[in-house]
C-alpha positions in Angstrom: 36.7 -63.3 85.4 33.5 -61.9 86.9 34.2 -58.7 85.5 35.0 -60.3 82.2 30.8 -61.9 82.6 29.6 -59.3 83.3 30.7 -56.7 80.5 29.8 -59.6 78.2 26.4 -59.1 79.3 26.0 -55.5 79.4 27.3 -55.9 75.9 24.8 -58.7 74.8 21.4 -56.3 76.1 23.1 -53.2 74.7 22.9 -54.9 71.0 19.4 -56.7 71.8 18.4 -53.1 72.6 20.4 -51.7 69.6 18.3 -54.1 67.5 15.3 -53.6 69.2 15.5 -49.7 68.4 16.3 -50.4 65.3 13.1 -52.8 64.4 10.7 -50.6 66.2 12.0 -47.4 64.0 11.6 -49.1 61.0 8.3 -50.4 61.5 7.8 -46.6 62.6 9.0 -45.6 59.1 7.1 -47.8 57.3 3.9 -45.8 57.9 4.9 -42.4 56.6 6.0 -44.6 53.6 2.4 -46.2 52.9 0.5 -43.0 53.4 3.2 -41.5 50.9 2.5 -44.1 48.7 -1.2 -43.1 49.3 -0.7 -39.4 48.3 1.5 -40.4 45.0 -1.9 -42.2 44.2 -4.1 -39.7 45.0 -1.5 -36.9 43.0 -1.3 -39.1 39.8 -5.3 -39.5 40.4 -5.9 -36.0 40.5 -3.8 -35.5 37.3 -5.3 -38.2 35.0 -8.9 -35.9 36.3 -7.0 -32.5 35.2 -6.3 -34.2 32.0 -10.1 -36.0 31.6 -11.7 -32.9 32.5 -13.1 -31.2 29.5 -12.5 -27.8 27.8 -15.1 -25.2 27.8 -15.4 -22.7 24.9 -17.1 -19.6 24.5 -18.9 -19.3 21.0 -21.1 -16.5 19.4 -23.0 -16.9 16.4 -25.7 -14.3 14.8 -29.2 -15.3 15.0 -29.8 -15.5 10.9 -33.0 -17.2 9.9 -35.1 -19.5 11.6 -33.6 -23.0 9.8 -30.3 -22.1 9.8 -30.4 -21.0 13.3 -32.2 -24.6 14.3 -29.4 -26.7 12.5 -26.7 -25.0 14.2 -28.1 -25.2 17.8 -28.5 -29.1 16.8 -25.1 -29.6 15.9 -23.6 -27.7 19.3 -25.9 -30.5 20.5 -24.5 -33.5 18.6 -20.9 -32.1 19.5 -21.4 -31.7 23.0 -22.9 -35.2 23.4 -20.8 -37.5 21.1 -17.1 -36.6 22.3 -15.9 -35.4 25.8 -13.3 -33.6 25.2 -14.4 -29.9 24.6 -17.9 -28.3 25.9 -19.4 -25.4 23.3 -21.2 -23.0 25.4 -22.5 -21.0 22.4 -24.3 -17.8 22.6 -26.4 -16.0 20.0 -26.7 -12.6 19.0 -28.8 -10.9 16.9 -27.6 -10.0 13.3 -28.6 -6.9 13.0 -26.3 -5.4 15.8 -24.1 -8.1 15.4 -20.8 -6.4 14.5 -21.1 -3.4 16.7 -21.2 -5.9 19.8 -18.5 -7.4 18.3 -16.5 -3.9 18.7 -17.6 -3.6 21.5 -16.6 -6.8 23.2 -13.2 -6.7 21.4 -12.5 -2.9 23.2 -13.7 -4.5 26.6 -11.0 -8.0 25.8 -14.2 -10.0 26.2 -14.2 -12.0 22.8 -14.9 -15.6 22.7 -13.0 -17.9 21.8 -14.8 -18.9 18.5 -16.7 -16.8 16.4 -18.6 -16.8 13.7 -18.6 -12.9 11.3 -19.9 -12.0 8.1 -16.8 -12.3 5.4 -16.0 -8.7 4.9 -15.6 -7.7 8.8 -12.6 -10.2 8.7 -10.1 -8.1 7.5 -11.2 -5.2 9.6 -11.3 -7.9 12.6 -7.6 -9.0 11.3 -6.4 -5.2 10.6 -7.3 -5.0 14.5 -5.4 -8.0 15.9 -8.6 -9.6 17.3 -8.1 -13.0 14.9 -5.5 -15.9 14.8 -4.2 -17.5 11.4 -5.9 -20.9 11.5 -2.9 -22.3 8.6 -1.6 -24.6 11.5 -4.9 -26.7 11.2 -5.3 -26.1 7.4 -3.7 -29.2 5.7 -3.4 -28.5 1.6 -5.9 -31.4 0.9 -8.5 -29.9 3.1 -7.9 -26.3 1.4 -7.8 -28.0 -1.9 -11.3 -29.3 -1.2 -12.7 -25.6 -0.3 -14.3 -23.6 -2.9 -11.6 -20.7 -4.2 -14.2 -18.3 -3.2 -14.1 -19.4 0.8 -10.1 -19.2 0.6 -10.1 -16.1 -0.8 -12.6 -14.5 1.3 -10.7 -16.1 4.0 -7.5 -14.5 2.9 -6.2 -11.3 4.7 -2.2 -10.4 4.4 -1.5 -13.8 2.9 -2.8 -15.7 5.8 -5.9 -17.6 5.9 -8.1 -16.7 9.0 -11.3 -17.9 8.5 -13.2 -20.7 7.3 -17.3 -20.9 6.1 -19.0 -23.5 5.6 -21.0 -22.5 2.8 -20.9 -19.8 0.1 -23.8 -17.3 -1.2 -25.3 -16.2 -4.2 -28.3 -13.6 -5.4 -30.9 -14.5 -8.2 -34.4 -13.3 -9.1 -37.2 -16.0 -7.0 -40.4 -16.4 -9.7 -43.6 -17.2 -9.5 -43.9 -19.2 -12.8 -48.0 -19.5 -13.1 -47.4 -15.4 -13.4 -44.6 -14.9 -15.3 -46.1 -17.8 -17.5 -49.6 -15.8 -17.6 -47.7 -12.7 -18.4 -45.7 -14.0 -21.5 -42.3 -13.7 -20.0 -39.6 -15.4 -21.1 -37.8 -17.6 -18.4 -34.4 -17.7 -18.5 -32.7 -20.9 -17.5 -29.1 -20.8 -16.6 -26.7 -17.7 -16.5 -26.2 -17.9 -20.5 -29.3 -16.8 -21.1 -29.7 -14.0 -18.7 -32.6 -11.8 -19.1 -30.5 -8.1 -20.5 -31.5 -5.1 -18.7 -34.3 -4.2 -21.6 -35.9 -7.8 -20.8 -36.2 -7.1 -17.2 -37.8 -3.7 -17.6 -40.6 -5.7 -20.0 -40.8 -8.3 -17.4 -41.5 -6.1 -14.7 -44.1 -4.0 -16.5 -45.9 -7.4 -18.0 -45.9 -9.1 -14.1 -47.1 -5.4 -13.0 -50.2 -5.7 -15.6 -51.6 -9.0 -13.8 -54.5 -8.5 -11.4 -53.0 -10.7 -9.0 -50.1 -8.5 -8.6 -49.7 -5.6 -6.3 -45.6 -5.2 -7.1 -43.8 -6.8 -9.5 -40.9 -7.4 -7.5 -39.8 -7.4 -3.7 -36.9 -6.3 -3.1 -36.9 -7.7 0.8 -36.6 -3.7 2.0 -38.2 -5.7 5.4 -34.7 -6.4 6.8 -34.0 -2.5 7.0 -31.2 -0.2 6.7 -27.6 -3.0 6.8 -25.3 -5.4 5.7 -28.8 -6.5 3.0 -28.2 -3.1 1.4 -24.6 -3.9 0.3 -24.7 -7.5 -0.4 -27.9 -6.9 -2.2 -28.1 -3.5 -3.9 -24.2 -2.5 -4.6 -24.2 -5.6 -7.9 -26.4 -3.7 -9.3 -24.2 -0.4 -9.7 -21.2 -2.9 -10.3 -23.1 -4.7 -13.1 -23.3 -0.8 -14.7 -19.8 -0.4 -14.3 -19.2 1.3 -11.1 -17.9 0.1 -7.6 -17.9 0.9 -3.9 -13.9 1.7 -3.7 -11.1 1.8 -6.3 -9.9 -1.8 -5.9 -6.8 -0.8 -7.7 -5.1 0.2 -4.1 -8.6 0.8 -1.9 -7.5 3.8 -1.0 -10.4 5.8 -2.2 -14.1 5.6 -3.3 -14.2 9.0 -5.3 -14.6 8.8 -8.8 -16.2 5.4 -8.5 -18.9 5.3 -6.1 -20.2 8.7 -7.0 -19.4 8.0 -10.8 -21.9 7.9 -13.8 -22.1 4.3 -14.0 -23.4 4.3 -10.3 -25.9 7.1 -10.3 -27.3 5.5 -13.5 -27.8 2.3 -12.0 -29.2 3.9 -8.6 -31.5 6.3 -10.8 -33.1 3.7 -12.3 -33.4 1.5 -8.9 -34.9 4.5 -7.5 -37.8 4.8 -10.4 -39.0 1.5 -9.7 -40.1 2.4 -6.0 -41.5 5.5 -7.9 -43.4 3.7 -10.5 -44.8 1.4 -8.2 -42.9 -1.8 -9.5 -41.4 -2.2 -5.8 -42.7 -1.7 -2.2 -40.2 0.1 0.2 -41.5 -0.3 3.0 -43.6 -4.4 2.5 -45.9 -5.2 5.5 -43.9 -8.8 6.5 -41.7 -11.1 5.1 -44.2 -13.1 2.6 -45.5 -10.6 -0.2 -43.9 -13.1 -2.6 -44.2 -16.8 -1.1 -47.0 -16.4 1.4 -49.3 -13.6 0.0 -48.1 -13.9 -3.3 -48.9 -10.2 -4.2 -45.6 -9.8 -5.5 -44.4 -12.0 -8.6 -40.8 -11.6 -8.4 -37.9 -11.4 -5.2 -34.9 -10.2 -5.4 -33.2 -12.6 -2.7 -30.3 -14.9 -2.0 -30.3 -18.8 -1.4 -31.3 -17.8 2.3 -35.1 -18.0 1.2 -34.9 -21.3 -0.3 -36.9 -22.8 2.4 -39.9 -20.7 3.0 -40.3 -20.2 -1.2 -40.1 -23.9 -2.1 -42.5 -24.6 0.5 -44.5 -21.8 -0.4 -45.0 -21.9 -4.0 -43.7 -25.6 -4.5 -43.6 -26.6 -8.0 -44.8 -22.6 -9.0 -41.5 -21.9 -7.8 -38.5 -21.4 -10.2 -34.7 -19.5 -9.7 -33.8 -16.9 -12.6 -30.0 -16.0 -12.7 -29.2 -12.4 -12.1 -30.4 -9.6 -15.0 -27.5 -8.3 -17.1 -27.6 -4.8 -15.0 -25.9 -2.0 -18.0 -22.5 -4.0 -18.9 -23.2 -7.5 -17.3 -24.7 -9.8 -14.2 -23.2 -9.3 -11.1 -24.0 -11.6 -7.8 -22.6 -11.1 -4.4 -21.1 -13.6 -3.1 -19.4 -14.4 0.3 -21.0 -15.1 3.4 -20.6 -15.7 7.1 -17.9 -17.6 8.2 -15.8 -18.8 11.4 -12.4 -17.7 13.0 -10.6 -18.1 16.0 -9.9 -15.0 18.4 -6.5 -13.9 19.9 -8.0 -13.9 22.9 -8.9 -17.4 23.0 -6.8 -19.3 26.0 -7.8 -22.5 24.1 -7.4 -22.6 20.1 -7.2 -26.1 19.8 -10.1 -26.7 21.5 -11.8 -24.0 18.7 -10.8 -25.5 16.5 -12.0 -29.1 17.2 -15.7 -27.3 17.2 -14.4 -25.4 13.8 -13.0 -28.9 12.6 -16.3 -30.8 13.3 -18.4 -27.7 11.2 -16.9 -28.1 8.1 -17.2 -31.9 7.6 -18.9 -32.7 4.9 -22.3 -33.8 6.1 -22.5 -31.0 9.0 -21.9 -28.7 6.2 -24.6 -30.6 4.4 -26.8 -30.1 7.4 -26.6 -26.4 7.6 -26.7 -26.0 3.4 -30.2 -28.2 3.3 -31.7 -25.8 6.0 -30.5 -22.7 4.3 -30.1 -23.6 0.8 -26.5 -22.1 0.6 -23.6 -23.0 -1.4 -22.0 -25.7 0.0 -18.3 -24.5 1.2 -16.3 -27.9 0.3 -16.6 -29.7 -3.2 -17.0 -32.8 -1.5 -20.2 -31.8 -0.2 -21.3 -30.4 -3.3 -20.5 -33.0 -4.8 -23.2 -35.0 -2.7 -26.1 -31.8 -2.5 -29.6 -33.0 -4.7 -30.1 -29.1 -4.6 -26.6 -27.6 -6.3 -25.6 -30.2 -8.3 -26.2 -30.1 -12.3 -30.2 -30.1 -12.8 -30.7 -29.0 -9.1 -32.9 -26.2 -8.4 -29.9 -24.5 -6.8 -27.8 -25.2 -9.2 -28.0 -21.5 -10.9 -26.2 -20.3 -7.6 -22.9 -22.3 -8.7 -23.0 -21.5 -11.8 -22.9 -17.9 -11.0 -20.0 -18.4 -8.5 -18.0 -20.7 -11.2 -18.9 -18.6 -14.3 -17.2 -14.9 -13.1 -20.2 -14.0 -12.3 -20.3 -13.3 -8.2 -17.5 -10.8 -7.0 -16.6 -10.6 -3.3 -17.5 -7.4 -1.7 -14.2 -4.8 -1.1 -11.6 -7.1 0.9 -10.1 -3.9 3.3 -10.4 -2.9 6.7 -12.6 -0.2 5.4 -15.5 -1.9 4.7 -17.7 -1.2 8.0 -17.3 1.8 6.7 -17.7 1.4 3.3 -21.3 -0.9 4.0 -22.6 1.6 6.5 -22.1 4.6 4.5 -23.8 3.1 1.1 -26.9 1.4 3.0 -27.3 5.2 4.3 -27.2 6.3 0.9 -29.6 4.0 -0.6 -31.8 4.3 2.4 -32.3 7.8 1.1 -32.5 7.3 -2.1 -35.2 5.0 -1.9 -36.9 7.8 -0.1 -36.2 10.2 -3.0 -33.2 12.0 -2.2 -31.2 13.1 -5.0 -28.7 10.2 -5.9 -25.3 12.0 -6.4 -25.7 14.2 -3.5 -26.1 11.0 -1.2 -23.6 9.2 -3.1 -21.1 12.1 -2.5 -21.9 11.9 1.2 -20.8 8.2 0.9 -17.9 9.1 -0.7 -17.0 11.8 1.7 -17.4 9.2 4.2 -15.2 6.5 3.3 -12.4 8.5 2.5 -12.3 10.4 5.5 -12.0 6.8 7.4 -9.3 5.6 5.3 -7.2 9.2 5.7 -8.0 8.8 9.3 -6.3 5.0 9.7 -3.6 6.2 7.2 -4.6 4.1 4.6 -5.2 0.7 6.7 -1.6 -0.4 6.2 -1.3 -4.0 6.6 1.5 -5.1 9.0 4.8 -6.9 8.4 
């Protein structure tokens, strides 16, 4: 019986102690389990940061003119302070080297993630891999509401890479107290284009006044570039010649060095000859400033300075019907995304925030461009119908601008014919450097077999 008592109580303290164990472990194990709790919090914490924290993009854009360089810089501002989701870090360049630091960075993989180009370099940019196809973010309605001239400079392979937010145009700048005091005749919209015979009057009439040192500037200040090309080659198109055979681009010879093209560049060489253009101007402001020079050859780009220049002395003159017809460049700097961006979306939220309406409003009030989207020019006091602008869309609606060559060629093509007209503003003999151009081009089109495009 004793024995009986006493294993009962052995076995009575073994389960106390049993139990006992047993409470004591689990109120160990219940403090791992709160500090685990803790570092689930502090995890999920540190992801809802990772997610919050915003996206930093590279930019580069070319330092243009003063206003247009002002109201960009303002809108990086307004984009980096009115959402938090993307940062622009946005560096400028200057234009004039612009595309060779391009090359450069795209050789060394350090692109940016957004960047901003002037339309032709696209398709040598896209021929090179160095740009994405933006379609993804393209819905129809928004491409519907681009002018056809941004799509198509946009355009390469049958993709759309790039988007502007505004177009360009060229046109003849007056000084109407002169060309009134000289009896000349100005025209009004692009109907009633002065003819080739008219222009030569004009400039010999405006040449006659006392106030006049040269009748027309032909903005020879920005130098040897890109100005050369957009500027000078509608006048041997308007004659009948081109920079390349567009029929395959495969060659310049037979057009560049044709006739038609050393006519045109014949008679654009006479008038630095005969004094009726300055080719090498002091500054910037022979026309609106100093007003020694009653004409300038110019695009929208100068709206600024001339209007607040000359004011109401100022008027716009469509482009002279140069030998067969009026040519106007047309095309202008635009945006695109980089294959080696780690971060496209974010680009394009910076790209998507651009081309609204009113930002492209913004920029095309500071530079007096074309507005890119018809909903904007639909809303612009300068472009719409009895604007002061409004000659620039007409000449982009009326057949009147045509896009410089769309090939990969076409650093190529614009280097070698600024070099040519370079000279031949010096006086060198205009076939000769046209040949040289020629020589040029071809050799760089034989040397990337043609610039096939890729499947």
């Amino acid at each position: 019986m004793k024995k009986v008592l006493l294993w009962l109580i052995v076995l009575v303290i073994g389960i106390a102690m049993v139990t006992s164990f047993s409470l004591t472990g689990c109120k160990k194990e219940k403090v791992p389990e709160e500090k685990a709790v803790e570092e689930v919090a502090t995890v999920e914490e540190a992801e809802v940061k990772i997610v919050e924290e915003p996206v930093t993009i590279e930019v580069w854009f070319h330092s243009g003119k003063g206003e247009e360089r002002d109201a960009l810089e303002k809108q990086i501002e307004e984009f980096n302070t009115t959402q938090d989701e993307v940062i622009v870090n946005a560096t400028m360049l200057p234009e004039g080297s612009y595309n060779e630091q391009v090359a450069a960075a795209s050789l060394a993989g350090d692109l940016p993630d957004l960047l901003d180009f002037d339309g032709p370099n696209l398709y040598n940019y896209t021929w090179a891999g160095h740009l994405i196809p933006i379609e993804e973010y393209v819905s129809s309605e928004l491409k519907d509401d681009f002018l056809p001239s941004i799509i198509e400079q946009g355009t390469y392979g049958g993709k759309l890479y790039s988007l502007g937010t505004f177009d360009s145009g060229l046109g003849i700048w007056g000084n109407k107290g002169y060309l009134e005091k000289a009896g000349v005749r100005i025209p009004t919209s692009i109907e009633d284009a002065w003819t080739l015979e008219e222009f030569k009057e004009a400039l010999a009439a405006l040449q006659a006044l006392d106030e006049v040192e040269y009748a027309i500037d032909f903005k020879m200040n920005y130098g040897q570039g890109e100005w050369y090309t957009y500027g000078f080659s509608p006048i041997i198109q308007g004659w009948g010649a081109d920079l390349i055979d567009r029929s395959d681009y495969q060659s310049a010879e037979g057009v560049l060095n044709s006739p038609e093209a050393v006519e045109a560049l014949t008679w654009f060489q006479s008038l630095f000859v005969d004094g009726y253009s300055n080719a090498a101007p002091a500054g910037d402001d022979d026309f609106y400033g100093r007003k020694i020079s009653a004409l300038s050859f110019v695009g929208h780009w100068m709206w600024t300075p001339h209007s607040e220049g000359l004011g109401d002395d100022l008027v716009l003159i469509p482009m002279p019907i140069f030998g067969k017809k009026a040519v106007t460049g047309m095309g202008s700097w635009c945006w695109g995304i980089t294959s080696s961006s780690e971060n496209p979306d974010a680009a394009w939220k910076f790209l998507e925030f651009l081309i609204e309406p009113d930002e492209i409003l913004r920029m095309t009030n500071a530079n007096g461009a074309v507005p890119a989207r018809k909903s904007a020019l639909a809303q612009s006091e300068l472009f719409g119908e009895g604007g002061p602008l409004n000659i620039f869309v007409q000449q982009l609606e009326g057949g009147v601008a045509v896009p410089r060559p769309i090939t990969p060629a076409y650093p190529t093509i614009t280097t070698a014919f600024a070099e040519a007209v370079q000279n031949i503003v010096g006086g060198a003999d205009v076939k000769s450097e046209l040949d040289k151009a020629v020589e040029k081009i071809d050799q760089d089109i034989e040397d990337n077999q043609g610039y096939p495009i890729a499947e």
